[in-house]
C-alpha positions in Angstrom: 134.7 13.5 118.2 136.3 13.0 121.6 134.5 9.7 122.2 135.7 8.4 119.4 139.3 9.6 120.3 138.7 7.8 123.7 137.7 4.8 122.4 140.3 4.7 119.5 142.5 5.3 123.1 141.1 2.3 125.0 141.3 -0.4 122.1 144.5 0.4 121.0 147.1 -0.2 123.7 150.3 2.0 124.6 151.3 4.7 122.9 149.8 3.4 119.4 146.7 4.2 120.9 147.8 7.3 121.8 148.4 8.4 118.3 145.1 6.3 116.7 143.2 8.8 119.3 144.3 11.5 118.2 143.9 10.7 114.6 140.9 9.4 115.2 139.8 12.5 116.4 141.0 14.6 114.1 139.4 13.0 111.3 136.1 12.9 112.9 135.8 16.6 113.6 137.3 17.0 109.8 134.5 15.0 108.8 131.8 16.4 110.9 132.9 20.1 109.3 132.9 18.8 106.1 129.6 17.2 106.3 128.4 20.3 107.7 129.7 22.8 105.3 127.9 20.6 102.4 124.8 21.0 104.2 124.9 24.7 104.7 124.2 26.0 101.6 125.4 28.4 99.1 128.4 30.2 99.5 126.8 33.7 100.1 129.7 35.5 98.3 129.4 33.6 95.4 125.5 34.4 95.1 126.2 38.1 95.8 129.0 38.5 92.6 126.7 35.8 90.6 123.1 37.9 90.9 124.5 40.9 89.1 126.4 38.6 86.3 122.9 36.3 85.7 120.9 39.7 85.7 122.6 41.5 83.2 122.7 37.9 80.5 119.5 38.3 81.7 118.9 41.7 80.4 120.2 40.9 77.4 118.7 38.0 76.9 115.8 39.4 76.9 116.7 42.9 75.3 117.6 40.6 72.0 114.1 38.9 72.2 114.0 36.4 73.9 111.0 35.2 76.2 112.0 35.8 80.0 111.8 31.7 80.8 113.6 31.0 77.7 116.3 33.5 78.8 116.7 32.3 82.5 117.0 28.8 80.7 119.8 29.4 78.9 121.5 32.2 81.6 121.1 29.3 84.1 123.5 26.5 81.8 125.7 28.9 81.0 126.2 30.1 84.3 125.8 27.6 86.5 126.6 27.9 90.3 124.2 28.2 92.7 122.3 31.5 90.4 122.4 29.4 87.3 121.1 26.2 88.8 117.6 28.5 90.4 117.5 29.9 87.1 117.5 27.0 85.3 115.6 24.8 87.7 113.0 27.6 87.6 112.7 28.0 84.3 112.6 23.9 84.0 109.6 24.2 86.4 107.6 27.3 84.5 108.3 25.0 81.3 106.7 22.0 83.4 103.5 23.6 84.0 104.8 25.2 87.7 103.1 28.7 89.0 105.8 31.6 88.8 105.5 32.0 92.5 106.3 28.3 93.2 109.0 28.3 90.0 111.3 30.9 91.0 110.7 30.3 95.1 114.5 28.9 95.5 116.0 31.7 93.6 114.2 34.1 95.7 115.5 32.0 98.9 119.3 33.6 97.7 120.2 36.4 99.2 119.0 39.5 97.3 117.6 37.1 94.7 113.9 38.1 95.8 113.8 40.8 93.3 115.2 39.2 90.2 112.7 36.1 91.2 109.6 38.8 91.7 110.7 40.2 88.2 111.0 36.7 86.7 107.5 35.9 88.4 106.1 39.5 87.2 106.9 38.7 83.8 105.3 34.8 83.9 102.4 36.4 84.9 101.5 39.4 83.3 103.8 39.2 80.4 105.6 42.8 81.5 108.1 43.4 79.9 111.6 42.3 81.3 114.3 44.2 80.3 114.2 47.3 81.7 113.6 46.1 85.2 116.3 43.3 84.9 119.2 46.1 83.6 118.2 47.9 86.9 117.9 45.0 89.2 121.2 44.4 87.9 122.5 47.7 88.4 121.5 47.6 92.0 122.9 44.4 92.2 126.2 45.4 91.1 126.4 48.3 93.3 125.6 46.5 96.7 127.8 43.8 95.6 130.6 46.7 95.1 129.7 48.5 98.8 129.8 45.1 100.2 133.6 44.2 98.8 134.8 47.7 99.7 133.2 46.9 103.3 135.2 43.6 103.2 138.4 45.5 102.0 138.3 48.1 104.5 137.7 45.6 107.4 140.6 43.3 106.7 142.9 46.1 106.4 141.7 46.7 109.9 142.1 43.6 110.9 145.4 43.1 109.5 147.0 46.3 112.0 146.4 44.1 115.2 149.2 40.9 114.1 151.2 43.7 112.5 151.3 45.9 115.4 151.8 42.5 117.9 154.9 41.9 115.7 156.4 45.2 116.0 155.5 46.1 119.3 157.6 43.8 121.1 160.6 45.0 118.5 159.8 49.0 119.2 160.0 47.8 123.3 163.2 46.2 123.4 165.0 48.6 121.0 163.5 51.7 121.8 161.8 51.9 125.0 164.2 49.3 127.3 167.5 51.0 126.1 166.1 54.1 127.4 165.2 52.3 130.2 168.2 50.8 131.0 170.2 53.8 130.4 168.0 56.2 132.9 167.8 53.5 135.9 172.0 53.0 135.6 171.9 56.8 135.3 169.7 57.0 138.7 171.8 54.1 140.5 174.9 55.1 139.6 174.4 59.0 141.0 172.7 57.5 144.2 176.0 56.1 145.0 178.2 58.9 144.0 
């Protein structure tokens, strides 16, 4: 990004080629973190309030009667994000012809999607029933998706106390501290020469 400022700098003369290097730059490193966030993966907040949302349509999916693939199938297109595209690639891939294991491997690559994938797979496999085990997956799901927003809530209002006590410091300083100050040192100086 700074090479390309530099040579925006040395093939544009004067103080145009000032400016095109630093615009130059600019929208290189925009590009590079753009590039790079699309390469990163899912955003892992979305995933965490998706899992317990896909699990319980899951649940009931498969509470109404419904086959387990046929369930993540449809969970999966209604959903969609990152939860509903494993699910419905998954259930694309069990429908193909794909092991379980291999079928639900990128849902279980989510964070805390290993046990709704190992239920999934349970259930291609054995034909165990779903439901149950899906409405407490789900549970679960929801309530480490709960701690992990009160976490979050908790630490930004932590976080929040160190601009907020910057602002007023400065404020509490010069009208409470330096009058006082000011007042005791005139006080001193003025009875040392009296």
């Amino acid at each position: 990004m700074l090479g390309i400022g530099c040579a925006a700098l040395l093939f544009v003369e004067g103080a145009a080629g000032l400016v095109a290097g630093v615009l130059a730059g600019a929208g290189a490193w925009w590009a590079g973190r753009r590039v790079g966030s699309a390469t990163e993966g899912p955003d892992l907040t979305r995933v965490a309030g998706e899992l317990p949302l896909a699990a319980d349509l899951l649940g009931a999916c498969v509470a109404a009667g419904a086959e387990p693939v046929s369930a993540a199938r449809a969970v999966g297109d209604a959903l969609g994000g990152p939860v509903g595209v494993c699910l419905a690639r998954g259930a694309a891939e069990v429908r193909l012809g794909a092991g379980p294991a291999y079928a639900w491997r990128e849902l279980a690559a989510l964070p805390d999607g290993a046990g709704l994938a190992r239920l999934l797979e349970r259930a291609g496999d054995s034909g165990a029933p779903a439901a149950a085990p899906v409405a407490r997956y789900a549970a679960q799901a929801r309530a480490r998706w709960s701690r992990t927003a009160t976490a979050r809530a908790r630490r930004a209002g932590v976080l929040v106390t160190a601009p907020v006590g910057l602002c007023f410091l400065p404020a509490f300083v010069v009208v409470g501290v330096l009058p006082v100050v000011v007042g005791l040192a005139g006080r001193l100086l003025a009875g040392g020469d009296g």
